[in-house]
C-alpha positions in Angstrom: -4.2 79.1 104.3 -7.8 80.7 104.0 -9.8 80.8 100.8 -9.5 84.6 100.8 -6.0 84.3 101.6 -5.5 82.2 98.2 -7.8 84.5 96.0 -5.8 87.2 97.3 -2.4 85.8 96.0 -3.9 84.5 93.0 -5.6 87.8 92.1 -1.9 89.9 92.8 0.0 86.9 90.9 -2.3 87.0 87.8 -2.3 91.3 88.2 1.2 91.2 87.9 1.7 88.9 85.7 -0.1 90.8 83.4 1.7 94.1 84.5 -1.5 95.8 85.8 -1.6 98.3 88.7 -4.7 97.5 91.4 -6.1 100.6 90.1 -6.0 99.4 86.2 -7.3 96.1 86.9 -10.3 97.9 89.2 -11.2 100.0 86.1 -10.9 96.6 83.9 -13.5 95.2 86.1 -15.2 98.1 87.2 -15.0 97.5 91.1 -13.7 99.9 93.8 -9.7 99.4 94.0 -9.9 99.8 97.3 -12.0 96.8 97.1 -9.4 95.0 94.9 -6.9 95.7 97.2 -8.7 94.6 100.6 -9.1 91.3 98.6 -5.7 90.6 97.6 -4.8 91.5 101.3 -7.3 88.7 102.1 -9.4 91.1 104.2 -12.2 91.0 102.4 -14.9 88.2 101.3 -15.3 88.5 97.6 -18.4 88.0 96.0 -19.2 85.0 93.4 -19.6 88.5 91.1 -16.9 90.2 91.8 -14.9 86.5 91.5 -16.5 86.9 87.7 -15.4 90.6 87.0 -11.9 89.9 88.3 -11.3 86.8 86.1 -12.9 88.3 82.9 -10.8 91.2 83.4 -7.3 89.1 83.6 -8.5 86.5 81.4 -8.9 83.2 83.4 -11.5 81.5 84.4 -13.1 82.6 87.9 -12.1 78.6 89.1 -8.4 79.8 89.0 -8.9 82.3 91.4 -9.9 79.3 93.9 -7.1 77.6 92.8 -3.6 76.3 94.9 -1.0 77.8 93.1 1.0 74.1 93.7 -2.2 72.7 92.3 -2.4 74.7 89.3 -1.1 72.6 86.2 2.4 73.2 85.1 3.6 75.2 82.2 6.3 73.0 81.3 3.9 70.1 80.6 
């Protein structure tokens, strides 16, 4: 799997996790959705700032965006 390919999932998981639309989650961060949505696709190279805008705007920090969901820690302890 290819670092865009994993900020893509992780962006869409997060986004719906929080029951955002692309479009909402654009506004939240002010990017272009259509940007937001080539990302999550994995066809586009995110910037270290818009990394920043994403993770502000779902609440995480920008290093779980970069993150293996198997390596993320588990919420059962």
């Amino acid at each position: 799997m290819t670092w865009e390919e994993i900020v893509g999932r992780n962006i869409r998981r997060l986004r719906k996790a929080k029951g955002l639309t692309q479009e909402q989650l654009a506004h939240d961060s002010s990017v272009a959705m259509r940007y937001v949505a080539g990302v999550e696709r994995a066809e586009e190279n995110p910037s270290l700032k818009f990394l920043v805008k994403i993770a502000d705007a779902l609440e995480v920090q920008p290093a779980v965006l970069l993150t293996l969901e198997s390596d993320l820690p588990n919420k059962d302890g």
